[in-house]
N, CA, C and O atoms as a CHARMM CRD file, in Angstrom:
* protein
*
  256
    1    1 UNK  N     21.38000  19.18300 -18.00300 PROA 1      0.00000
    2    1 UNK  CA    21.35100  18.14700 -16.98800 PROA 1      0.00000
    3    1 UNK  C     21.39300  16.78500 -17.68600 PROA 1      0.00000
    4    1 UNK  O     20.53000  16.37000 -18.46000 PROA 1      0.00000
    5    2 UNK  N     22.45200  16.17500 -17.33300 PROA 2      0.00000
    6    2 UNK  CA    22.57900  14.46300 -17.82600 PROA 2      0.00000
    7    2 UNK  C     22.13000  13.68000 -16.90300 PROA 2      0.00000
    8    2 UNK  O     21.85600  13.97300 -15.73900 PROA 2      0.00000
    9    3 UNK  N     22.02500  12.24400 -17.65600 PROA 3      0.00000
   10    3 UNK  CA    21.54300  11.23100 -16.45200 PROA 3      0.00000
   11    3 UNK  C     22.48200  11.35500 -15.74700 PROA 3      0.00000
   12    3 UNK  O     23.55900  11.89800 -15.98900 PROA 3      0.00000
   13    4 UNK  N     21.87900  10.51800 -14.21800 PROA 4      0.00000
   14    4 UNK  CA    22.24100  10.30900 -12.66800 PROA 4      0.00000
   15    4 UNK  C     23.43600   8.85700 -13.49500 PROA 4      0.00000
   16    4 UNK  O     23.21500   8.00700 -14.35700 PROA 4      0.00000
   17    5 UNK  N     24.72900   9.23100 -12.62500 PROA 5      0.00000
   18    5 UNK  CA    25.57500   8.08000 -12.70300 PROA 5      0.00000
   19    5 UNK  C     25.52500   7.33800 -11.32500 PROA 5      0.00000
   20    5 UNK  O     24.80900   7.64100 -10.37100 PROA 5      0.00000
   21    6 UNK  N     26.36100   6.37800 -11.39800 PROA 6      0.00000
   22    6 UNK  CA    26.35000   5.79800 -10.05900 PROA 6      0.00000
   23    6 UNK  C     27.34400   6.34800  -9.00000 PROA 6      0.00000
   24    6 UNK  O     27.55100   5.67900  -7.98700 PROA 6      0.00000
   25    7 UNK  N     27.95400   7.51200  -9.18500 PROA 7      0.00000
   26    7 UNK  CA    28.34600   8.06600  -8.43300 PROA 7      0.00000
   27    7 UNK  C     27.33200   8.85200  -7.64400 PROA 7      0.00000
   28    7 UNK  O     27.14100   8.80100  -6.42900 PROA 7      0.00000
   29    8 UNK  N     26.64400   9.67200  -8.64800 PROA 8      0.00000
   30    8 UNK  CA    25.51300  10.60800  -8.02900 PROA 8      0.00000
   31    8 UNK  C     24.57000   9.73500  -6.73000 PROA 8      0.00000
   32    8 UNK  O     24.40300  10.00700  -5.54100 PROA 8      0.00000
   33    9 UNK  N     24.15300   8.77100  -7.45600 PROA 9      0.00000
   34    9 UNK  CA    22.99400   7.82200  -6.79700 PROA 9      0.00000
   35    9 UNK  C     23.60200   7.70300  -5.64800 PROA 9      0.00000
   36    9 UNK  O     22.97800   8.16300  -4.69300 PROA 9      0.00000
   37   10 UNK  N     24.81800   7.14100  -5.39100 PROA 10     0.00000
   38   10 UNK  CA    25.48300   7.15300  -4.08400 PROA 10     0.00000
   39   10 UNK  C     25.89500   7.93300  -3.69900 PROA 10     0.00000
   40   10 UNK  O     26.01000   7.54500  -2.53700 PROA 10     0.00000
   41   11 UNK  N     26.42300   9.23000  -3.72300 PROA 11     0.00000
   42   11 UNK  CA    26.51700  10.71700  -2.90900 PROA 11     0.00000
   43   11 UNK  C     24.85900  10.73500  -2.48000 PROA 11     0.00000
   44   11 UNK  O     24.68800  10.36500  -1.31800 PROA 11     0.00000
   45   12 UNK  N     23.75700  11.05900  -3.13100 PROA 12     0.00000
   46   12 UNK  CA    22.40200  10.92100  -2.92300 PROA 12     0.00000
   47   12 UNK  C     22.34600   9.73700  -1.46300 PROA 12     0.00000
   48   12 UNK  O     22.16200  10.08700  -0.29700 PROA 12     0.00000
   49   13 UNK  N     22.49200   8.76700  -1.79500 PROA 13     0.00000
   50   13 UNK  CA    22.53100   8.19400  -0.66400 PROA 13     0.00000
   51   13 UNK  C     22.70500   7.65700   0.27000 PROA 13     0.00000
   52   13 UNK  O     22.12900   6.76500   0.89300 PROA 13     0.00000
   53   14 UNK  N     24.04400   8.55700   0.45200 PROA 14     0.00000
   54   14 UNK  CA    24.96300   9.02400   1.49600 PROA 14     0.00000
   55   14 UNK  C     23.95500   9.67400   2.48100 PROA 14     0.00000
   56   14 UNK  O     23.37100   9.38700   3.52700 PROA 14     0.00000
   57   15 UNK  N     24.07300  10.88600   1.44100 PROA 15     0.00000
   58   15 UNK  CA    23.37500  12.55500   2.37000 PROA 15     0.00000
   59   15 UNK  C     22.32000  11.74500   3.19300 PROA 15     0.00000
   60   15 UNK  O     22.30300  11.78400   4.42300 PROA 15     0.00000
   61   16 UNK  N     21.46700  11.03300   2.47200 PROA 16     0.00000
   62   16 UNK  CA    20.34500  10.50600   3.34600 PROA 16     0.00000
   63   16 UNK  C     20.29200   9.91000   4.19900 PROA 16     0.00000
   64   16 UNK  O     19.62200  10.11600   5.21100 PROA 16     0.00000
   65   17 UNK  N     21.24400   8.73100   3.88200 PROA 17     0.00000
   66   17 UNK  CA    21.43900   7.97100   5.52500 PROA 17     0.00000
   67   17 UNK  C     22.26500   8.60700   6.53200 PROA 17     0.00000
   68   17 UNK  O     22.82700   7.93100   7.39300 PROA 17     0.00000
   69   18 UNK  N     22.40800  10.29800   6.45300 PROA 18     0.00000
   70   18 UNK  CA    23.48100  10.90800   7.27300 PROA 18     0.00000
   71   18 UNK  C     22.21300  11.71700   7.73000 PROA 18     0.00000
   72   18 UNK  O     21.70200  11.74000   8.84900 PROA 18     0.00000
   73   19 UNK  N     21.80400  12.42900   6.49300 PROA 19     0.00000
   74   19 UNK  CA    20.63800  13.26800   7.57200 PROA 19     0.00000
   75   19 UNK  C     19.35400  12.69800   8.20100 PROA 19     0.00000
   76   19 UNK  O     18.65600  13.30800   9.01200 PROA 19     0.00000
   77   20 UNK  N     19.10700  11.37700   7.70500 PROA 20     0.00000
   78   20 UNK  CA    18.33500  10.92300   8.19300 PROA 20     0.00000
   79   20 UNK  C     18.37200   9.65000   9.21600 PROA 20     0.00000
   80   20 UNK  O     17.31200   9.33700   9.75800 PROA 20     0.00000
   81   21 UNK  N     19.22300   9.11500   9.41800 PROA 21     0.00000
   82   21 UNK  CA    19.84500   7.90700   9.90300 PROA 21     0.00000
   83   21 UNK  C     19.73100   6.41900   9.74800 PROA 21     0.00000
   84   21 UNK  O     18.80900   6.17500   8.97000 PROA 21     0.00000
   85   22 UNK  N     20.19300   5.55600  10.09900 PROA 22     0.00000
   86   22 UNK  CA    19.72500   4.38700   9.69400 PROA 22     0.00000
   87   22 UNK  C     18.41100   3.47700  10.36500 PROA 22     0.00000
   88   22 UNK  O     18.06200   2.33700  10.05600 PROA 22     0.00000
   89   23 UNK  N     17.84000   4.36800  11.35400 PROA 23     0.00000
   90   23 UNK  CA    16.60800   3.79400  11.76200 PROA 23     0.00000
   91   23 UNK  C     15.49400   4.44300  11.65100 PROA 23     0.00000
   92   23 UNK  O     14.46400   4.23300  12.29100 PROA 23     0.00000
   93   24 UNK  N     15.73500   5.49400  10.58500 PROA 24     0.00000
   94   24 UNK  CA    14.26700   6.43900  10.31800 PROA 24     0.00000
   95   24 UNK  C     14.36200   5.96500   8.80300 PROA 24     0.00000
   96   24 UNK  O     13.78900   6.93700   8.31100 PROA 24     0.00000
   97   25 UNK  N     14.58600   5.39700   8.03400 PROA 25     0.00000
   98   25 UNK  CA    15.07900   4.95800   6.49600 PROA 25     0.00000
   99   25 UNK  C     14.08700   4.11700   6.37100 PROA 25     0.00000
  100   25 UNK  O     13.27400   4.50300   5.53200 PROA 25     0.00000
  101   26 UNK  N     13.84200   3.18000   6.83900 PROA 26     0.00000
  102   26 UNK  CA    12.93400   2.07200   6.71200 PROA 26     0.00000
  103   26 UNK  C     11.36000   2.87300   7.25000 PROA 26     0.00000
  104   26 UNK  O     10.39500   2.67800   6.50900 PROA 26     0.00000
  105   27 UNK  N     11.21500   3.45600   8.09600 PROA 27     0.00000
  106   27 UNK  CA    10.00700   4.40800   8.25700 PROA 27     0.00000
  107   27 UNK  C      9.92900   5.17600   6.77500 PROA 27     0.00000
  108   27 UNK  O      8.95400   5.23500   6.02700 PROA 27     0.00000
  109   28 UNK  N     10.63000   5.47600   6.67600 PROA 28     0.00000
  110   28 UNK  CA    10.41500   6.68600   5.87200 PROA 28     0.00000
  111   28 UNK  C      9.78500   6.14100   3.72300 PROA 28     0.00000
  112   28 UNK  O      9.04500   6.56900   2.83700 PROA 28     0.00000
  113   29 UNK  N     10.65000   5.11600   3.95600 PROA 29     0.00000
  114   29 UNK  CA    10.26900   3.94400   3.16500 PROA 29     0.00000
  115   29 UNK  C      9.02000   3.27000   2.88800 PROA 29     0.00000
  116   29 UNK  O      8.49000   3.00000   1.81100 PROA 29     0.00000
  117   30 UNK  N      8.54800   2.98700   4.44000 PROA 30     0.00000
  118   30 UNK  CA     7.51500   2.86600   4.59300 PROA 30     0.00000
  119   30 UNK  C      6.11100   3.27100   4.40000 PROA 30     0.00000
  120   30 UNK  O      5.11900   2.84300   3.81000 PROA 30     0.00000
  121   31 UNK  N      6.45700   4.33700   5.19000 PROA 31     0.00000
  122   31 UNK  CA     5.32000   5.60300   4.80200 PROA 31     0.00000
  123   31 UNK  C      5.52100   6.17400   2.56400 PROA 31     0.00000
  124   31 UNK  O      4.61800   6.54200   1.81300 PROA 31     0.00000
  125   32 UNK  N      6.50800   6.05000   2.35700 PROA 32     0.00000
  126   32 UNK  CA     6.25300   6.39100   0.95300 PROA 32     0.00000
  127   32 UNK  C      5.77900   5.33300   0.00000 PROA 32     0.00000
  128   32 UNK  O      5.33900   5.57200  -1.12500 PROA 32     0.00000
  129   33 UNK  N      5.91800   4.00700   0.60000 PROA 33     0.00000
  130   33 UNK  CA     5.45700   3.13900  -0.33300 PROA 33     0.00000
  131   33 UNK  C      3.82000   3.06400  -0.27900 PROA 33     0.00000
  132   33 UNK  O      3.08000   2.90500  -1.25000 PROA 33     0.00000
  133   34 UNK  N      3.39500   3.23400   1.23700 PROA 34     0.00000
  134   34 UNK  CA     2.25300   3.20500   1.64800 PROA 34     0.00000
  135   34 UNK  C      1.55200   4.44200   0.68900 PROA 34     0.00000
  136   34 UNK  O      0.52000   4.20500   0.06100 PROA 34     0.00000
  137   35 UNK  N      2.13900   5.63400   0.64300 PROA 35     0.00000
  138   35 UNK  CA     1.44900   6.93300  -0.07200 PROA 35     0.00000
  139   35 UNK  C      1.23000   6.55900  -1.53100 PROA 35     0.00000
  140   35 UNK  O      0.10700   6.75900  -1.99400 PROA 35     0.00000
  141   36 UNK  N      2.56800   5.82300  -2.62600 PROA 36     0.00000
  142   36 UNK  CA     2.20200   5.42200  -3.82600 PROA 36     0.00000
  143   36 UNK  C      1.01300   3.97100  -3.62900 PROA 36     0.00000
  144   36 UNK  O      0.51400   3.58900  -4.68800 PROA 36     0.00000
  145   37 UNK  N      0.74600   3.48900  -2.80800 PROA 37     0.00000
  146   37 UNK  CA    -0.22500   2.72600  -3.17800 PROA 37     0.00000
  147   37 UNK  C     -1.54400   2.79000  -3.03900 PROA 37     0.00000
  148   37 UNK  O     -2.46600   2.09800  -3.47100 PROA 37     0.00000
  149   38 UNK  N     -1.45000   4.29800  -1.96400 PROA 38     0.00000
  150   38 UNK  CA    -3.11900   4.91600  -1.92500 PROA 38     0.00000
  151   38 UNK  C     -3.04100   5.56000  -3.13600 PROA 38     0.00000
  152   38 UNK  O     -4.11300   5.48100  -3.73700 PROA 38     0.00000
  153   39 UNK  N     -2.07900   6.24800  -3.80800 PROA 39     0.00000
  154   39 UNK  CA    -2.76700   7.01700  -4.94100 PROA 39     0.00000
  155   39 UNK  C     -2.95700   5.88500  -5.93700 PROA 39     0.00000
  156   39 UNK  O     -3.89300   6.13500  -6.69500 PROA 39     0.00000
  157   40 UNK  N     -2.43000   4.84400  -6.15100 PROA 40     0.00000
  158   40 UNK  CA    -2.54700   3.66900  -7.44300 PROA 40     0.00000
  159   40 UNK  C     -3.97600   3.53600  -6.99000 PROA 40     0.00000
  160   40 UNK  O     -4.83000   4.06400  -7.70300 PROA 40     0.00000
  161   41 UNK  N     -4.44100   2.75100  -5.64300 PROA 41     0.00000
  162   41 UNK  CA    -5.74400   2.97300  -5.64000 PROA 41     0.00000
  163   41 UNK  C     -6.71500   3.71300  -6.26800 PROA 41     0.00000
  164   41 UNK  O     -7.55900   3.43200  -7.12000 PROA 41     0.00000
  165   42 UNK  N     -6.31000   5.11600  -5.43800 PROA 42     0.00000
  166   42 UNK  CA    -7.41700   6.25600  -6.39600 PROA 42     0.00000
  167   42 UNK  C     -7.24000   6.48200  -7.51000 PROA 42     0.00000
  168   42 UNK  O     -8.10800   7.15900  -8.06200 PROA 42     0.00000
  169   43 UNK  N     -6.22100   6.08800  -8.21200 PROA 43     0.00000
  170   43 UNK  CA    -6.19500   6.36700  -9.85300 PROA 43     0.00000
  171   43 UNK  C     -7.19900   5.44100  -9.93700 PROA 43     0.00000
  172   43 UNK  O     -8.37900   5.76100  -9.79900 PROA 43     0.00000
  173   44 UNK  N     -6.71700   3.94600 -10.22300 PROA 44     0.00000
  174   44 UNK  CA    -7.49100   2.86500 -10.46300 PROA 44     0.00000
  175   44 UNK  C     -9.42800   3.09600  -9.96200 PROA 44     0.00000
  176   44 UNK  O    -10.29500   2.64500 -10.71100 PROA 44     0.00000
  177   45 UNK  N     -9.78100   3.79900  -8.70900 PROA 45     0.00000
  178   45 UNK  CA   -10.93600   3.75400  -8.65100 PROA 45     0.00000
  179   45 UNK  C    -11.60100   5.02700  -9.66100 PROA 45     0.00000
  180   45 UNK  O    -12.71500   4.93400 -10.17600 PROA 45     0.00000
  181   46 UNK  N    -10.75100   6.13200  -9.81500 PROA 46     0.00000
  182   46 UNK  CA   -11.53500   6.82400 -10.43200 PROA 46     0.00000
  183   46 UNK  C    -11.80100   6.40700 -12.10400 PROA 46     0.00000
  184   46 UNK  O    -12.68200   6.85200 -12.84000 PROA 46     0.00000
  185   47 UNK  N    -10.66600   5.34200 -12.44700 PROA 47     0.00000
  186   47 UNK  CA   -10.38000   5.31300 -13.70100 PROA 47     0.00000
  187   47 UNK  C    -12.00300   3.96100 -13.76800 PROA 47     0.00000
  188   47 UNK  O    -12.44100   3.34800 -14.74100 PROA 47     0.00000
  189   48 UNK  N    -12.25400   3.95800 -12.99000 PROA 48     0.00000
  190   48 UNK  CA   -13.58500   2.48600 -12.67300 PROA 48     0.00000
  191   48 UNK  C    -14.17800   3.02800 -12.68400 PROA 48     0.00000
  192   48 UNK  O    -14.92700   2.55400 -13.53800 PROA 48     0.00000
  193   49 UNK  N    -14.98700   4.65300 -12.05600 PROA 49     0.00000
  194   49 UNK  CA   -15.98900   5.37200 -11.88700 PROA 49     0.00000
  195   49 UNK  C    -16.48600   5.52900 -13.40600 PROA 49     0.00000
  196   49 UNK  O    -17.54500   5.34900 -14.00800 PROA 49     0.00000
  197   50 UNK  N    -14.91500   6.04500 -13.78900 PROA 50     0.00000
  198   50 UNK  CA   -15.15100   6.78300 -15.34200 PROA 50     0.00000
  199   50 UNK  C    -16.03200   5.69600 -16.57000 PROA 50     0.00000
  200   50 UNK  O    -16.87500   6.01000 -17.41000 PROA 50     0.00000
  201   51 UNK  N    -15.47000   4.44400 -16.26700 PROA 51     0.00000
  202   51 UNK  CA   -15.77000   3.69700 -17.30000 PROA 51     0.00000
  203   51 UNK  C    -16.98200   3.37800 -16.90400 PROA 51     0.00000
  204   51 UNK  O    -17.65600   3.09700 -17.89400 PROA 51     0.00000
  205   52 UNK  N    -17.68400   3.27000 -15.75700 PROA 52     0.00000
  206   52 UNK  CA   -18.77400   2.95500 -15.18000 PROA 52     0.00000
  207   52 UNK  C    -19.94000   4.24200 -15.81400 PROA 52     0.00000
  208   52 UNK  O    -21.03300   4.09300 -16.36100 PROA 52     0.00000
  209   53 UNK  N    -19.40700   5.11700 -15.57600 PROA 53     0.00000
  210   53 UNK  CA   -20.22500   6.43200 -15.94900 PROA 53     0.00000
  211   53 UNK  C    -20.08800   6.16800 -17.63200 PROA 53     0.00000
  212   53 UNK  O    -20.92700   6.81300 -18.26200 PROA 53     0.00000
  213   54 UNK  N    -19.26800   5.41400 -18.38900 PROA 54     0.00000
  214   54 UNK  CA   -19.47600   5.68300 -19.60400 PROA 54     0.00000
  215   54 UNK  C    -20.44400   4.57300 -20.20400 PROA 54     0.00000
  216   54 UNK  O    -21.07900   4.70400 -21.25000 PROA 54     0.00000
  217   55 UNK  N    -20.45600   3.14300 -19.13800 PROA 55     0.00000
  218   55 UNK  CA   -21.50400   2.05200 -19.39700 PROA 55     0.00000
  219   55 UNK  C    -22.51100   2.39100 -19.47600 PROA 55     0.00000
  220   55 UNK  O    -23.20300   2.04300 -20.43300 PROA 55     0.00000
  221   56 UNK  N    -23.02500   3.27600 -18.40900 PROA 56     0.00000
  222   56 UNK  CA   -24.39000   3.87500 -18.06200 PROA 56     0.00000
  223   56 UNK  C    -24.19100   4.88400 -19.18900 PROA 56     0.00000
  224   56 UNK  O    -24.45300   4.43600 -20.30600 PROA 56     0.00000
  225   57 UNK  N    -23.94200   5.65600 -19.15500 PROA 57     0.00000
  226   57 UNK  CA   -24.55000   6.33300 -20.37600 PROA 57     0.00000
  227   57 UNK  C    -24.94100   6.05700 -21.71100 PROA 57     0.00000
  228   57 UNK  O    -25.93100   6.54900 -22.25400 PROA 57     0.00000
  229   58 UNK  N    -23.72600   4.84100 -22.50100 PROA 58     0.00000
  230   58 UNK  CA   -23.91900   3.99800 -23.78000 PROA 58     0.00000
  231   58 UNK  C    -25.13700   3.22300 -23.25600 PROA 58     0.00000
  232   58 UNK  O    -25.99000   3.31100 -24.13900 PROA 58     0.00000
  233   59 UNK  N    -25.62300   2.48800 -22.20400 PROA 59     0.00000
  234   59 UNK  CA   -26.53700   2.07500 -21.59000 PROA 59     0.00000
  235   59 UNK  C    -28.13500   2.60200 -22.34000 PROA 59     0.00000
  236   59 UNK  O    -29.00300   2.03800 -23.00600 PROA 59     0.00000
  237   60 UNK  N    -27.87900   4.25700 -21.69000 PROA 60     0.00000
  238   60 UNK  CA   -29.00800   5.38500 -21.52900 PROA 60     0.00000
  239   60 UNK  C    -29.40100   5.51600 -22.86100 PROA 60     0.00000
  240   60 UNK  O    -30.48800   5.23100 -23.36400 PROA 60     0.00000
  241   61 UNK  N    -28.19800   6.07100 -23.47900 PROA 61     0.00000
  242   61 UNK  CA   -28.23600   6.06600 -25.41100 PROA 61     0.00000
  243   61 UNK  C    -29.07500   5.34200 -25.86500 PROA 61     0.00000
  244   61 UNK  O    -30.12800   5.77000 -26.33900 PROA 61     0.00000
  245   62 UNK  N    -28.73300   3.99800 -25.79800 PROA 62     0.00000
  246   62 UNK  CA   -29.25700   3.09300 -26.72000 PROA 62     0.00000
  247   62 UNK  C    -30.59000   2.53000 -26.43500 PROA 62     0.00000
  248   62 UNK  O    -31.18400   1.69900 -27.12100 PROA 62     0.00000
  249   63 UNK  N    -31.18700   3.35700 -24.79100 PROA 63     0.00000
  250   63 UNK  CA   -32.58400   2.63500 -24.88900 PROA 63     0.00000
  251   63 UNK  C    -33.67300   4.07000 -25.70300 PROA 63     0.00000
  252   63 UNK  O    -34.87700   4.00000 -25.94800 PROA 63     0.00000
  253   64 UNK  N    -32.99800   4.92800 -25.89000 PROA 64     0.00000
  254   64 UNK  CA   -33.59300   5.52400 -26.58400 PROA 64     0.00000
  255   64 UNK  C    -33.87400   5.64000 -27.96000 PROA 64     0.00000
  256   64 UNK  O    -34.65500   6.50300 -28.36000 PROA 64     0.00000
């Protein structure tokens, strides 16, 4: 498998604006941008938990 040319990219999105049409595209857009920015969220919060859990513990360490 080679890279996508710009032929491909546009057969690709062809098919889509055929099976999907031109007024469900922007929904559909929508809703996926919305989904990558809840997970950036939850990366980002868990990646805060983690470092938080590692303050407190270097914290815990060192009063001992």
């Amino acid at each position: 498998m080679g890279r996508f040319g710009l032929q491909e990219v546009l057969l690709i999105l062809l098919l889509v604006l055929v099976l999907f049409g031109g007024k469900k595209i922007p929904e559909l857009m929508r809703g996926l941008g919305s989904g990558i920015k809840e997970f950036k969220d939850a990366t980002k919060d868990k990646k805060q938990e983690e470092s938080d859990s590692h303050k407190d513990k270097n914290e815990t360490d060192s009063k001992t």
